[in-house]
N, C-alpha and C positions, 0 to 999 in steps of 0.2 A: 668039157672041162679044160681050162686054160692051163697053161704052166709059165713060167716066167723062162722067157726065151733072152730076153737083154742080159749081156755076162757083165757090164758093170752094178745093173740094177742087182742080180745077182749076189756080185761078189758085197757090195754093202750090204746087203742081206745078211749075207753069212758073219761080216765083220762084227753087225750091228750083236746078233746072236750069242756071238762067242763073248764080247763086252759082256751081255747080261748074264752068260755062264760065268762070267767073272763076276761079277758083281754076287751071284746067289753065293757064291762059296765062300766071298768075305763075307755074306751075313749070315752066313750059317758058323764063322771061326768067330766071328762078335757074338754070336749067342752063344754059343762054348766058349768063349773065355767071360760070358756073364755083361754080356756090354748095358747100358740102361734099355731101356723101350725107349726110349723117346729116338733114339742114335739108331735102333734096328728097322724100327718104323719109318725114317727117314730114306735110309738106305733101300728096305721093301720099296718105298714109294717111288723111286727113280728109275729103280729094277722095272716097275711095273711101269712107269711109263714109257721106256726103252722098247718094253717087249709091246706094248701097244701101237707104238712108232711101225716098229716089225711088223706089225698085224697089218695096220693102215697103209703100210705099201703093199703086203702080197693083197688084200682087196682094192687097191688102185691097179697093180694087175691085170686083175679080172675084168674089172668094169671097162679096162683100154682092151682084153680082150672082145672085143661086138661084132658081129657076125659081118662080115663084109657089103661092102655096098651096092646094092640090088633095085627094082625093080621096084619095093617097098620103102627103101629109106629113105628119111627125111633130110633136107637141105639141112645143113648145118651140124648134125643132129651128132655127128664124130668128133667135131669140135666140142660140142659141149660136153660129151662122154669127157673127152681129154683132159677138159677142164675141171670136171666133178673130180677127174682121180686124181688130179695135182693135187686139189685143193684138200681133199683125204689124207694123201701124204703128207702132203705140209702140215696140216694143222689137227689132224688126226689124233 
């Protein structure tokens, strides 16, 4: 199992998080104070794509975590791992 060892990658992580812990407690004081659906919905839908962003980096993570280069691995084959988790990241 990998962990995230980069303390910037890290620390946007935690940044990213705490935002959407912000984000859930305004929508939960707009549904107590009665806000429309359509204003709470909007807000859910940010929330969630924030914490998806979250997601999409700790599995780019992983996927840059790949067992080191041996005896079996293919030419190139680290670069494209690399490549796949940016591209997770970004656009994830």
């Amino acid at each position: 199992m990998s962990v995230i060892r980069d303390e910037r990658h890290k620390k946007d992580l935690i940044l990213r998080l705490k935002r959407v812990e912000g984000q859930l407690r305004g929508i939960q004081g707009m549904i107590e104070a009665g806000a429309e659906c359509e204003q709470v919905t909007q807000q859910l839908s940010a929330a969630r794509r924030a914490l998806d962003k979250a997601f999409f980096g700790v599995l780019a993570c992983a996927i840059q975590a790949v067992p080191e280069k041996g005896a079996g691995a293919k030419p190139g084959a680290d670069e494209r791992v690399q490549q796949a988790a940016a591209l997770l990241a970004k656009f994830g």
